[in-house]
C-alpha positions as CSV (number, residue, x, y, z in Angstrom):
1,X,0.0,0.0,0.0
2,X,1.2,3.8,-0.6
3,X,2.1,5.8,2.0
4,X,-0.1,9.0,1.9
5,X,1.1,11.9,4.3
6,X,-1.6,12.7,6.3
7,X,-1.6,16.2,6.3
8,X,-4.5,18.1,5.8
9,X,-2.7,20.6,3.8
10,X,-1.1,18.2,1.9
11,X,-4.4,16.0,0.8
12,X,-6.3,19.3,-0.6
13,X,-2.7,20.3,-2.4
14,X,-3.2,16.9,-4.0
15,X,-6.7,16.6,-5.2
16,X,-5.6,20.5,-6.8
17,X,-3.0,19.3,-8.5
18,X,-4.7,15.8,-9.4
19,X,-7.4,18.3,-11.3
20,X,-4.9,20.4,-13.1
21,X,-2.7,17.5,-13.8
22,X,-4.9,16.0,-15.8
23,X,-5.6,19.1,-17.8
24,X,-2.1,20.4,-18.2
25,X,-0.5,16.7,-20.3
26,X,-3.4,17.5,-22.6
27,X,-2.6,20.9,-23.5
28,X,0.4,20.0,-25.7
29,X,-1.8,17.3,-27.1
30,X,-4.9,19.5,-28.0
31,X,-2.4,21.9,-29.6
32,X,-1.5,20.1,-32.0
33,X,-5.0,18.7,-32.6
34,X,-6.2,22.7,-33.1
35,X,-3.4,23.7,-35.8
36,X,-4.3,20.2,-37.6
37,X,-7.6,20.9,-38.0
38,X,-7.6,24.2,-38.7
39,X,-5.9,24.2,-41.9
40,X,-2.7,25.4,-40.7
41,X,0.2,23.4,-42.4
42,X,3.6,22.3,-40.9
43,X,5.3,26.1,-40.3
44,X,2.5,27.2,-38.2
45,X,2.3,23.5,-36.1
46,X,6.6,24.6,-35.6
47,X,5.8,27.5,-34.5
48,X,3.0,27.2,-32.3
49,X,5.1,24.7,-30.6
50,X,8.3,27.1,-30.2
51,X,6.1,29.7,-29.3
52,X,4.9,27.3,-26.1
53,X,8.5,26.5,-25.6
54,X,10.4,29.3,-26.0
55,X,9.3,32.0,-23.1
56,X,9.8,29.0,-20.4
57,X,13.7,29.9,-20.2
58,X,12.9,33.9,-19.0
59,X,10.1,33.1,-17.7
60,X,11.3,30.1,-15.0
61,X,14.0,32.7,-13.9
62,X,11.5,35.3,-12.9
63,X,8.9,32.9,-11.5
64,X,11.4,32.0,-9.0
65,X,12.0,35.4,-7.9
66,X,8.3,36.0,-7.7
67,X,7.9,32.8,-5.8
68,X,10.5,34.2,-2.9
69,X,8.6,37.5,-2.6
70,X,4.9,36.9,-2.1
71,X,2.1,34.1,-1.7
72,X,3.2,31.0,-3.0
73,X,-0.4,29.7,-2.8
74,X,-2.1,33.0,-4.2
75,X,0.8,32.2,-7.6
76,X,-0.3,29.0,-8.1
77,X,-4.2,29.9,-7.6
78,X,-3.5,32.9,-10.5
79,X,-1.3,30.2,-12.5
80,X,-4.4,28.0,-12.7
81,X,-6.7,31.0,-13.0
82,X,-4.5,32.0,-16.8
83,X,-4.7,28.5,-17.5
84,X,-7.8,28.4,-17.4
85,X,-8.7,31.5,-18.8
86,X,-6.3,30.5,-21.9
87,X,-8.3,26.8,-22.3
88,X,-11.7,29.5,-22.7
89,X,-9.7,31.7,-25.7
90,X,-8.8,28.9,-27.6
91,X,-12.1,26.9,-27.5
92,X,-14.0,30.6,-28.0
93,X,-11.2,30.7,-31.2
94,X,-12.6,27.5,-32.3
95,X,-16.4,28.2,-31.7
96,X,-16.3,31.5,-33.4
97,X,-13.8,29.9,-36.4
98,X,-11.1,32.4,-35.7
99,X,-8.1,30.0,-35.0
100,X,-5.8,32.0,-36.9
101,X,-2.1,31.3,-36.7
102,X,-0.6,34.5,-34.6
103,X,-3.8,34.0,-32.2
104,X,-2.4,30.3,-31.8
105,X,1.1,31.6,-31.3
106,X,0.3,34.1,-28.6
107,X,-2.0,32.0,-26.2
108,X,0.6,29.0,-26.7
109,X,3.2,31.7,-25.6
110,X,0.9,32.6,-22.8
111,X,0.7,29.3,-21.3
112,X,4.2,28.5,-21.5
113,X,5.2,31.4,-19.6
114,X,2.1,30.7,-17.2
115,X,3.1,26.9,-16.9
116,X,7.4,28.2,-16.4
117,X,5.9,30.7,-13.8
118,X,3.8,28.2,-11.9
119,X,6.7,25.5,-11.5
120,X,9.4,27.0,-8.8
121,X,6.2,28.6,-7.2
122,X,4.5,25.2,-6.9
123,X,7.4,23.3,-5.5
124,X,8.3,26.0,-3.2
125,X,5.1,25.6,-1.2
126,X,4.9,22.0,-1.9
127,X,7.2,21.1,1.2
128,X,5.1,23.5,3.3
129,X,2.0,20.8,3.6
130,X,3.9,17.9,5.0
131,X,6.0,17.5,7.7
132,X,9.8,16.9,7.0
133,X,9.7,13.6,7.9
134,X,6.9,13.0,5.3
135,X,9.1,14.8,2.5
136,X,9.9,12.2,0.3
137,X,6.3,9.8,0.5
138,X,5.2,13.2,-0.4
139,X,7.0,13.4,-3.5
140,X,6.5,9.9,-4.7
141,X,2.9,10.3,-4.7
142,X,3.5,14.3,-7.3
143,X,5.6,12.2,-9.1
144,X,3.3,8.8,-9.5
145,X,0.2,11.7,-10.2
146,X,2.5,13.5,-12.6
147,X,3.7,10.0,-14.6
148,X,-0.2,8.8,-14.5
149,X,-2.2,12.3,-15.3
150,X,0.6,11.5,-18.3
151,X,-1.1,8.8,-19.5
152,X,-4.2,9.8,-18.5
153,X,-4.0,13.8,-19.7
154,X,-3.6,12.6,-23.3
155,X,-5.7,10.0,-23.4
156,X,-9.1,11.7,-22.5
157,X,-7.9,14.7,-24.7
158,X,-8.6,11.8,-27.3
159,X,-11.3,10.4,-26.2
160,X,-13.4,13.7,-25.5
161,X,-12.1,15.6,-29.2
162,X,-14.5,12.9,-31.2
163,X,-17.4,13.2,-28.1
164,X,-17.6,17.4,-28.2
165,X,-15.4,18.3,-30.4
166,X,-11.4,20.5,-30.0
167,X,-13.7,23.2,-28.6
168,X,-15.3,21.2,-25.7
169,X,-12.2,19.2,-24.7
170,X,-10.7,22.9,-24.8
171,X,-13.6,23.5,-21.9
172,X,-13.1,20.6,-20.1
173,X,-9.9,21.1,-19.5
174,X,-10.5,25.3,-18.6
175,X,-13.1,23.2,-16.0
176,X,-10.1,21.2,-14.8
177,X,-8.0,24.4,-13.8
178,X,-10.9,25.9,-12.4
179,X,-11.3,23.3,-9.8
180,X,-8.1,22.9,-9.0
181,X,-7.8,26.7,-8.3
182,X,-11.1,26.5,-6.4
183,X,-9.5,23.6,-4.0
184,X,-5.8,25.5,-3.9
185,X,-7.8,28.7,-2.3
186,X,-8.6,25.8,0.6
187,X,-4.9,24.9,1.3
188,X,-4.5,26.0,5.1
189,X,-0.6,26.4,4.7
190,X,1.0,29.0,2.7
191,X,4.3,30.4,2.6
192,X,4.9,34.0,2.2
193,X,8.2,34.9,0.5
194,X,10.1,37.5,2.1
195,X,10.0,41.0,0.3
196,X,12.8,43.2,2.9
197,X,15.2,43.4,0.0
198,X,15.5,43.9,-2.9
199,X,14.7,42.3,-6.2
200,X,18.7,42.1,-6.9
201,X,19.6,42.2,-3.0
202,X,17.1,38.6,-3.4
203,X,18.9,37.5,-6.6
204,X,22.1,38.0,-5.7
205,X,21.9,35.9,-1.9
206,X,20.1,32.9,-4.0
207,X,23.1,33.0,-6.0
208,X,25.4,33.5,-3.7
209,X,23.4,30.4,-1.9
210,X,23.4,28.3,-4.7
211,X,27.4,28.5,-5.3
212,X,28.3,27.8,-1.8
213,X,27.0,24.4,-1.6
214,X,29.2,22.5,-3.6
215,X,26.6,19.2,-3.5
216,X,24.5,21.9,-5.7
217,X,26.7,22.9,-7.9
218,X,28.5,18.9,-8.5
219,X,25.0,17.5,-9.2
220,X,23.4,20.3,-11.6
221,X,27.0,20.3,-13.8
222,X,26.7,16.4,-13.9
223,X,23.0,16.8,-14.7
224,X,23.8,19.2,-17.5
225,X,26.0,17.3,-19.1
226,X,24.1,13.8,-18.9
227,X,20.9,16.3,-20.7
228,X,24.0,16.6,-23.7
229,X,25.4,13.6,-23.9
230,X,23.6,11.1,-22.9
231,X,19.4,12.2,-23.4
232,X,19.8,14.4,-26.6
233,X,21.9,11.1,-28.3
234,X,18.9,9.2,-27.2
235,X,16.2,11.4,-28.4
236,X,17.9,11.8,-32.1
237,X,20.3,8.4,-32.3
238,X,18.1,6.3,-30.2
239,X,15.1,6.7,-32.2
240,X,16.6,6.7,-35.5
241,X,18.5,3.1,-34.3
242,X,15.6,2.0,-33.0
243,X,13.7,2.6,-36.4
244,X,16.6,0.7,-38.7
245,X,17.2,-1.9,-36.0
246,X,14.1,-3.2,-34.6
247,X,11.4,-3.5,-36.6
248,X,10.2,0.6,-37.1
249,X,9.1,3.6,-35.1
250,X,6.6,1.3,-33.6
251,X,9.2,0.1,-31.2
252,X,10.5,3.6,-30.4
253,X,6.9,4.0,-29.0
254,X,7.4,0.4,-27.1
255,X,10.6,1.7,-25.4
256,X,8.7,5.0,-24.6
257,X,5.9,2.7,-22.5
258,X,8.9,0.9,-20.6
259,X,10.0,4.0,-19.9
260,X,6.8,5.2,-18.9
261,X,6.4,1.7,-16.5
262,X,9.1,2.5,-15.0
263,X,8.7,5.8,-13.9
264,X,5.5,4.6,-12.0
265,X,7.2,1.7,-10.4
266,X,9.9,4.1,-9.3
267,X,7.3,6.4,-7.5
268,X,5.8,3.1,-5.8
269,X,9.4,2.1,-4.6
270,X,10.6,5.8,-3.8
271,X,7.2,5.9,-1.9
272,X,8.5,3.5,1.5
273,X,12.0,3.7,1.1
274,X,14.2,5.1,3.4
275,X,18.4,5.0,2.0
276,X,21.2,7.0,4.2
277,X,22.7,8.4,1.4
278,X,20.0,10.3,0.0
279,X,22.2,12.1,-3.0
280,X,24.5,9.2,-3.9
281,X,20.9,7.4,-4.5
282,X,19.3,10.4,-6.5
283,X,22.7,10.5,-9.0
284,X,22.4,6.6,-9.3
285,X,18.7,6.7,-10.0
286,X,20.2,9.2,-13.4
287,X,23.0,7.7,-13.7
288,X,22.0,4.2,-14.4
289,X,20.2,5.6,-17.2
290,X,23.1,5.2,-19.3
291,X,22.5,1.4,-19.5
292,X,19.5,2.2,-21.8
293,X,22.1,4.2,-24.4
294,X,25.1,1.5,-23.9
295,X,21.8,-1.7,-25.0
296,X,20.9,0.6,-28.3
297,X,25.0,0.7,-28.6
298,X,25.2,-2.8,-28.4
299,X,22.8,-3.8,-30.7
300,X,20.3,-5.5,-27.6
301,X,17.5,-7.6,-28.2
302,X,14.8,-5.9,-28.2
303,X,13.2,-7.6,-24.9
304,X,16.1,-6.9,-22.8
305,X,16.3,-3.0,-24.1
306,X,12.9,-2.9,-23.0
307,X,13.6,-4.5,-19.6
308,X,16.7,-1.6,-19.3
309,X,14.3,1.0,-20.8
310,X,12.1,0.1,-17.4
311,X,14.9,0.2,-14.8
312,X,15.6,3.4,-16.4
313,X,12.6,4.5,-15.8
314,X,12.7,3.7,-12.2
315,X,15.9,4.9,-12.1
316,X,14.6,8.6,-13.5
317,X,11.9,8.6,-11.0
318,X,13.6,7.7,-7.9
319,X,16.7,10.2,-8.7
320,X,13.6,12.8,-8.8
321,X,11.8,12.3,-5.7
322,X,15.2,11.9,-3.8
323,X,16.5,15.1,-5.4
324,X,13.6,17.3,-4.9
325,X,13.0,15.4,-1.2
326,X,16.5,17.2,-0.4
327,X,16.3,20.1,-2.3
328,X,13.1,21.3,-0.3
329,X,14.6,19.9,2.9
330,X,18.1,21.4,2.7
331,X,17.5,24.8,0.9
332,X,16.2,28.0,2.9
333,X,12.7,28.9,2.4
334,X,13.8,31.8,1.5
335,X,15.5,31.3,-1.5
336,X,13.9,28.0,-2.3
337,X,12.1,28.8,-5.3
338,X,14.7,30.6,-7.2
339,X,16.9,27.6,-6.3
340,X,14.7,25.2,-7.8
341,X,14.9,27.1,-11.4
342,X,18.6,27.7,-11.3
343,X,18.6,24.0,-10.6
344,X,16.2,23.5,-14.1
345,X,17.6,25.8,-15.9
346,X,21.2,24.8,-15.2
347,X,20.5,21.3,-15.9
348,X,18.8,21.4,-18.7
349,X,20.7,24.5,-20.6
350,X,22.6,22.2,-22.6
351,X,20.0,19.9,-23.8
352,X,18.9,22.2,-27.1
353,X,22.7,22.5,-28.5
354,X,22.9,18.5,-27.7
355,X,19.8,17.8,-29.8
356,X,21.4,20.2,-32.4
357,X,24.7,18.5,-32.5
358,X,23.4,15.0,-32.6
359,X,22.7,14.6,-36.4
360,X,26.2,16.0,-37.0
361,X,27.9,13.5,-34.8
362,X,25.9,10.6,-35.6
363,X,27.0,11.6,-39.2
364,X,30.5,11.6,-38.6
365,X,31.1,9.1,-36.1
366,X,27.9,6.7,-36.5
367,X,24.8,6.5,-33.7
368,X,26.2,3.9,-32.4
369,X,29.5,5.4,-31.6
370,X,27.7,8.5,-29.6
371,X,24.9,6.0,-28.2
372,X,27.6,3.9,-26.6
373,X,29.8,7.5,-25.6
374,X,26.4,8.9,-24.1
375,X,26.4,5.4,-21.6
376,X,29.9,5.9,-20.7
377,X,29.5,9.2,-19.8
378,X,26.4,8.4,-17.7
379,X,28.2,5.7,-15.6
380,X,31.5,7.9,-15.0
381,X,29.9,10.7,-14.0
382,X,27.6,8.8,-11.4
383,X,30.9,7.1,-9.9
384,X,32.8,10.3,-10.3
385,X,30.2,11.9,-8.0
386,X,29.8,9.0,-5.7
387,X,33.5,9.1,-4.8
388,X,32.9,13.2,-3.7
389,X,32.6,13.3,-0.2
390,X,30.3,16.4,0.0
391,X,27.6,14.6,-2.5
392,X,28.2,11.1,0.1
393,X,28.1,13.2,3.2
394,X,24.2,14.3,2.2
395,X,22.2,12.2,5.0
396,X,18.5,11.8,5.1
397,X,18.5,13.4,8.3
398,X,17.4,16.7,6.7
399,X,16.2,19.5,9.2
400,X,12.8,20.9,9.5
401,X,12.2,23.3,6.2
402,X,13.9,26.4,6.7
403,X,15.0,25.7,10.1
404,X,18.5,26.0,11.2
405,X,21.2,24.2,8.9
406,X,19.4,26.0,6.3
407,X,19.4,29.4,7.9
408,X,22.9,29.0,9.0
409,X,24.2,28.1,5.4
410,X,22.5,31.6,3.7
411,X,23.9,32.8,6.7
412,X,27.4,31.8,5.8
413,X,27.0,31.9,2.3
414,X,26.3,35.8,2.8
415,X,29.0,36.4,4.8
416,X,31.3,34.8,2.2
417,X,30.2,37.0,-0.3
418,X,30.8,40.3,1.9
419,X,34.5,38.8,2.6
């Protein structure tokens, strides 16, 4: 059975986010549907998409800033509020049969910047509903919601479209926001970032924060470069190996699922486990990824790659809950959201020249070549990290949020900087 914090806060946080979560997966999903149906041909489908993607870089950077200064809770109520106001636009679009491309563009740009502005806000307060203690059950059961509403989310966006039509699954989903913004007003616990300073005083003690832990620093760098070398080669060489080796792009979607298995069976594990090492088990939940990359290297049947493809997933989802568990457990309240989109932002920076590079290297040194590189680099990079004795020294025996390791090391990280 799952262990459910029993938190009162906590519980109404969940059903919120259970209503939004199923919304939000079928966004993307109903996007696409509404520049296919409208006419619009391949250009406008790209840039709808970039549109969506593009503003979440600025806009995850400022979110965290705003999530240090005022109500968390009140952020995430307006997030879902936009959300659902943009869901209203784009069916009204389609009811009215004024869909036109630069409409499409600017609420897709709207809701990316919404969706990058709710994140650090969102996980900020998360840790504020559950005692520390309950930290991690607490984020096995976000993540087994988030890797289910996954499935789910998409799903119903299909099954609604040919029931009401792009307009009324746009509706349903605006109804999905609504409620969970409704049920977010009832959360009892909210935490109030601290406004005394100012907007670059703030800025300038996260970072300051943020490069004076050195467990920080060592596991976002790693993180960064496994998003180059060893995710971006599987995106772009995996799938295209995958296609010539095994039978089509059918299988690409077969590894996808194992993936997707796994990721639920890692929030099931991560859910009752309790490890020492906290961080050497978060870097070997990403590490051991790599094993996925080296099978496609290797030239694996595809049963096994699917049975790595699943431990990879559980691998994925156990590094997450473990790494967010001590992220909100360690990390001052007060600079706890911006912290959470310097680590995003830092791990993933690399990702978009990776998936750019790919085709290029595959071309000159063969997929298989940068598959197999990608695994090697995911292994030596977990071990190199294991054998650091700041990323071993992490305990789960993680003060109460914000209480007094994590006061004392802004405190010290401050005074470093006014050496």
């Amino acid at each position: 059975m799952l262990s459910v914090p029993p938190e009162p806060p906590f519980r109404t946080l969940l059903t919120s986010r259970i209503c939004s979560a199923l919304a939000g997966p079928a966004v993307p999903v109903l996007l696409v549907m509404t520049v296919l149906s409208t006419a619009h041909g391949p250009r406008t489908l790209s840039a709808v998409l970039a549109a969506e993607a593009a503003p979440a870089v600025v806009f995850l950077f400022i979110g965290g800033v705003v999530s240090d200064r005022f109500s968390r809770r009140r952020l995430v109520v307006m997030a879902d509020v936009v959300s659902a106001v943009t869901c209203v636009l784009l069916a009204a679009l389609l009811w009215s049969h004024a869909a036109s491309a630069t409409a499409l563009c600017a609420l897709a740009a709207v809701n990316g910047a919404n969706q990058a502005l709710l994140f650090p806000a969102y996980r900020a307060l998360f840790p504020r509903t559950v005692t520390p203690a309950n930290l991690q059950a607490a984020n096995s059961i976000r993540s087994l919601v988030g890797s289910l509403s996954g499935i789910a989310g998409p799903a119903l966006a299909g099954a609604l479209t040919p029931l009401t039509g792009l307009a009324g699954a746009w509706s349903a989903c605006a109804v999905g926001y609504a409620a969970s913004a409704v049920l977010m007003l009832r959360v009892a616990v909210d935490a109030q970032g601290s406004t005394d300073d100012s907007v670059l005083a703030q800025m300038r003690s996260s970072w300051r924060y943020f490069r004076s832990q050195p467990w920080l620093v060592a596991v976002d760098a790693y993180a960064a470069v496994w998003h180059l070398m060893v995710w971006a080669p599987f995106l772009v060489a995996g799938a295209l190996v995958v296609d010539q080796r095994y039978g089509g792009a059918h299988s690409w979607g077969y590894l996808q699922a194992s993936i997707g298995a796994g990721t639920l069976l890692g929030a099931v594990l991560a859910n009752r486990m309790r490890v020492a090492r906290v961080l050497v088990v978060a870097v070997a939940g990403v590490g051991i990824f790599g094993a996925v990359d080296l099978g496609l290297g290797a030239g694996l049947p595809l049963a096994a790659l699917l049975a790595a493809a699943a431990v990879g997933g559980v691998g994925l989802s156990v590094g997450d809950i473990c790494w967010s568990a001590t992220l909100q457990a360690r990390v001052p309240d007060a600079v706890l959201g911006q912290i959470f989109s310097y680590d995003y932002l830092v791990s993933v920076a690399l990702l978009p020249f990776g998936l750019m590079l790919v085709p290029s290297l595959s071309a000159a040194f063969g997929s298989v070549t940068l598959l197999t590189a990608g695994g090697v680099v995911s292994f030596a990079g977990m071990v190199a990290l294991w054998v650091l004795p700041f990323v071993r020294g992490v305990l789960d025996e993680t003060p109460a949020v914000a209480g007094p390791t994590a006061a004392e090391d802004l405190a010290e990280a401050e005074a470093l900087a006014d050496v």
